[in-house]
Structure formats: structure tokens, C-alpha cells
N, C-alpha and C positions, 0 to 999 in steps of 0.2 A: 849562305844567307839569301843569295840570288839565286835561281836556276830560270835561263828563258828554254822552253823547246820550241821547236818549228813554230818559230815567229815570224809571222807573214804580217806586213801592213802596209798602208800606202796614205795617198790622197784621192780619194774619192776613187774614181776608174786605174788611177795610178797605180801599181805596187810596186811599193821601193824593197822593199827585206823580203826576202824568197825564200825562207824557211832559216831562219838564224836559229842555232843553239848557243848558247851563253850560260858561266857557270860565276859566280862572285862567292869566295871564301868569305866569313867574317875573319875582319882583321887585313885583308890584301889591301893593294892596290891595283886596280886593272889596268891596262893600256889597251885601246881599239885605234889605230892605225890605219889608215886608207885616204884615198884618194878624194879630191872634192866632187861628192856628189854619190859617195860610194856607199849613201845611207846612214851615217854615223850619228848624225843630229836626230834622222826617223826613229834610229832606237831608243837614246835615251829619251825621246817623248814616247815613245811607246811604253817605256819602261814607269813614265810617269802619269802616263794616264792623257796624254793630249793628246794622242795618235790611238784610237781602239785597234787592236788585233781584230784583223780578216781571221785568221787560224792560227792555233798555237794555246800554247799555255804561257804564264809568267807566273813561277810562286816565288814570294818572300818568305822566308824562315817559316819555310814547309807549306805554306796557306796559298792556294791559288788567288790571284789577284784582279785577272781580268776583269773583273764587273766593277772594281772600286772605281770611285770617282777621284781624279786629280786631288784633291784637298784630302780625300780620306788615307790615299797615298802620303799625304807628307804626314798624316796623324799618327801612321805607324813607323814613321823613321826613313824615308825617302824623299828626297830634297836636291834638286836640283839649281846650279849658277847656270843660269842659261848662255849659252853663246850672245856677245856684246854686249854682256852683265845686267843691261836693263834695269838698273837704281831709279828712284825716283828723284830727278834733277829738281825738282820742286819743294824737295822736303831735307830736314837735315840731315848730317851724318846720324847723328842720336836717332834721330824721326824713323829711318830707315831702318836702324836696327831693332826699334820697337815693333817696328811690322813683322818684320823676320818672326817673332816670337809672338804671332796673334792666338796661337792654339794654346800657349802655356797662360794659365789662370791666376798664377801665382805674381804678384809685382815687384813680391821678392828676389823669387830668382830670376826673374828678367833682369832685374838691378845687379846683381849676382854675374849673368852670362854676359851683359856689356860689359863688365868690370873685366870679364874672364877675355873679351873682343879686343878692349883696348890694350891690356897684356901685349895680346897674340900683335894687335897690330898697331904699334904706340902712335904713326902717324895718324890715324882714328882719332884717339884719344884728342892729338894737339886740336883735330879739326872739327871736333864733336859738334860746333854751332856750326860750321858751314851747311851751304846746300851742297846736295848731290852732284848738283850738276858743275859746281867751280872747281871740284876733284881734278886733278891730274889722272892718264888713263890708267896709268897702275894705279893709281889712290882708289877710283872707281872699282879697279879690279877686287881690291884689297876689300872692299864695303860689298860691293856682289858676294863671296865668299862668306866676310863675317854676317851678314846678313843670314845668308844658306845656315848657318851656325849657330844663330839663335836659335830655331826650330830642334836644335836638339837631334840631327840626325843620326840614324845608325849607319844608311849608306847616302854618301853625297856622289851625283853625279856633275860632273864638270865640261862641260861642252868651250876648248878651247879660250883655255883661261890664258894663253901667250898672245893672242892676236890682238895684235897693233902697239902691241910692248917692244920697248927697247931691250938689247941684249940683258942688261944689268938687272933691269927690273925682272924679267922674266925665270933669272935665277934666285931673286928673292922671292918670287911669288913658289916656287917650287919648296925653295926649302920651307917656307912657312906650310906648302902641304902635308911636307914631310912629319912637320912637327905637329901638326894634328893629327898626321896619322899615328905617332905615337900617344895620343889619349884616346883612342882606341873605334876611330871613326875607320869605316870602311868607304874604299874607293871606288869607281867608273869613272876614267878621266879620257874623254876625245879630243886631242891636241895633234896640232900640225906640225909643233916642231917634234917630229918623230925621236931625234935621237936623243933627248934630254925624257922624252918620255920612258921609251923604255930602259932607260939608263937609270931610273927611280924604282919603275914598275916591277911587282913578282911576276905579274904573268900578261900578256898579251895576245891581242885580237887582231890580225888584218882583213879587212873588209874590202870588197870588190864587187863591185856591180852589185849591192845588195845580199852579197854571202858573206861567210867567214870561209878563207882559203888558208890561215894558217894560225897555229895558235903555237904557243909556245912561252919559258920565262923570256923575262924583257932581256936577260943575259944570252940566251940564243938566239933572239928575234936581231938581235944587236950585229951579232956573227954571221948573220945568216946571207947568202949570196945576192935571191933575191928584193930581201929587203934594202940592205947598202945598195942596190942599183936605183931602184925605183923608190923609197923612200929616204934612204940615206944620203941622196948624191955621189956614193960614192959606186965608182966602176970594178 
């Protein structure tokens, strides 16, 4: 679905990614691993169109991509919860979800995909009139997501969806991953808590100074020496 080759990009003078390769099956889940600051959040805006590639290619389902613009990216099925979810605190839960689904024309199935939101996530539902911003941070979390999910994605990337979640919450926001990823949405998920990541994940990324230094399933990445030390905590 995804292939990046030698993806190079930065901040102006800056270059954070030094030639990344990246491969996203449809139907996976991916996990990208690494350290703060080790480029994880550059790629998935690169991958969205907010960061241009210096060098490289990006193609979605076969089509090179680097010239689209951010919004033409989410028209084909790319769709990103940004790191510290970014709702609109001013607008309802409803409000919020209506945005999500600006590209879909239909008012039908907008009515249709909230119905299909509240399902997936019933506290939604209770809080449809609240604003955004009186959300609890998992509640937030939960509406950043169903948000991402009106748009109809075919791959969503996920930029550290546990941060500043409590234990409890953060394995409910997982399994609700899980559960849309069985209707058939494909993943990119950058999360801190490493070991709950690849413990979900097919396959996995560790990032280091702007490279990929190991790739592997999340069931190896798991076992693996390196990783337990420096990501795992464990010695």
C-alpha cells in the first residue's frame, strides 16, 4: 500500500530522515519505535504531505506521491491523528466529527459514519452535545481518532496515541485499534509505549538518529536484546 524509498527531509537547513526506506502492507499494522527526537513524527508528515521530501520517493498503491498537496493526500485514503490529538475545543463532539468527513459529499453517509463512531466509541455517543475541549484526555483521544475515521481512511497514521493516558485508558484505546483494524483499515502507529506497541504490531520499525536500524515482526522486535535494553527497560 505504502512503499517510502530514500526519504530524505528536514526543517529548512535541517535534515532529520537520512534516507528512510519504509514498506506498509495493506491490511498490516506497523510499529516505528525510537527514541525522542529520532524523526518519528518528520515521517509521518512527510508521509502526509506537511514536511516535502529533499530526496526520495513516496508511492501509495503503486502512484508516486510527492507533489500532492496535504488535503489531496487524505482524498486518497491517508489520514493522520496528529500527536496531542488537536480537536477543536470550541466545537462539539458531533461538530468535530462532522469536520473529519469534509471531503465526503454525501449527508447520508456522514449520518451513516457518526452512527458507525458512536458504536466503535459509546462514550462519544453519551457526549455528542459537549465541547471538545471538556473531553477527559482519553475521551479527546477517542474523538481525535473517530475524527481521523470519518474521512474514510485506507491507511491511518497515528502519532502517539498513549501520551498522557492513564494505564487503563491506553489499553482501551489499543484494543479499539485493533478493532478497526479488523474492518479493514491499515496502520502507521508511532507510540512511546514500545512494548504494548509491538505486542499488537505485524511488523516494526526502529528509528535512530533519522534512520531505520532495525526492522522486524513486532514478535521479534519484542525478543530482541537490543531492543529490551534501550526500549524495553528491560536489561
Amino acid at each position: 500500500m505504502l512503499v517510502g524509498e530514500n526519504i530524505v527531509s528536514g526543517y529548512g537547513p535541517l535534515t532529520v530522515l537520512k534516507g528512510v526506506h519504509i514498506k506498509v502492507e495493506q491490511g498490516e499494522l506497523i510499529t516505528i519505535i525510537g527514541a525522542n527526537g529520532a524523526g518519528k513524527t518528520t515521517l509521518l508528515n512527510t508521509i502526509c504531505g506537511l514536511i516535502p521530501l529533499q530526496e526520495g520517493e513516496i508511492f501509495f498503491e503503486g502512484k508516486g506521491i510527492k507533489n500532492l498537496a496535504p488535503n489531496a493526500r487524505v482524498a486518497i485514503g491517508i489520514v493522520q491523528v496528529p500527536e496531542g490529538r488537536r480537536i477543536f475545543p470550541e466545537l462539539t463532539v458531533q461538530e468535530n466529527l462532522e469536520l473529519g468527513a469534509y471531503l465526503n459529499p454525501s449527508k447520508k453517509k456522514v449520518r451513516e459514519d457518526i452512527g458507525f463512531q458512536y458504536q466503535l466509541f459509546p462514550i462519544l455517543g453519551d457526549r455528542r452535545k459537549q465541547l471538545g475541549g471538556s473531553l477527559s484526555g482519553g475521551e479527546q483521544q477517542m474523538l481525535a481518532i473517530a475524527r481521523a475515521l470519518m474521512g474514510r481512511p485506507k491507511l491511518l497514521l497515528l502519532d502517539e496515541p498513549s501520551l498522557g493516558l492513564a494505564p487503563k485508558l491506553v489499553d482501551k484505546i489499543f484494543e479499539k485499534l485493533l478493532e478497526i483494524k479488523k474492518e479493514g483499515t491499515t496502520f502507521l502507529l508511532v507510540e512511546q509505549n514500545a512494548h504494548i506497541a509491538l505486542s499488537i504490531a505485524d511488523r516494526a520499525y526502529v528509528m535512530v538518529t533519522g534512520r531505520i536500524t532495525l526492522e522486524g515482526s513486532g514478535k521479534d522486535l519484542l525478543g530482541n536484546e537490543d531492543v529490551k535494553k534501550h526500549y524495553l527497560g528491560e536489561s
